[in-house]
Residue, then its C-alpha position, 0 to 999 in steps of 0.5 A: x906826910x908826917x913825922x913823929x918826934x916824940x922826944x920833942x913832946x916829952x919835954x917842953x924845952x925841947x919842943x919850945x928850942x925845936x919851934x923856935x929853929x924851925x921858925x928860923x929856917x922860914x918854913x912853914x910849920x904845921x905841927x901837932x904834939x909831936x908830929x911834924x907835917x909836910x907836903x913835899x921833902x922840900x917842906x921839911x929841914x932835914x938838918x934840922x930833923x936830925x938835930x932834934x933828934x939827936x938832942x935825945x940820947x937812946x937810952x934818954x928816950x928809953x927811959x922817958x919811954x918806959x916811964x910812961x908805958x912801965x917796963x915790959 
């Protein structure tokens, strides 16, 4: 299983704080540029899930978003 945290991609802070408190939790990391895998929900801190998250305001996202795409 997989999920996507595309904020923690789009800005190196991010991914650097998101590595680092993932590693803390003492599970395994397997990650990609802006995929998180696991084998079991077991696998995965969801606490953590959320904060990262979290740490991205919408319209942040949106922002960063349309940046990249351009705006429909």
């Amino acid at each position: 299983m997989t999920v996507y945290l595309m904020n923690i991609y789009g800005t190196q802070d991010d991914e650097t704080w998101f590595v680092d408190r993932y590693k803390a939790t003492g599970k395994k990391l397997n990650m990609g540029k802006s995929c998180v895998r696991f084998k079991t929900i077991d696998d995965l801190p969801l606490e953590l899930i959320g904060e990262a998250i979290a740490r991205t305001p919408v319209a942040n996202f949106i922002q960063m978003y349309e940046s990249v795409k351009g705006k429909p």
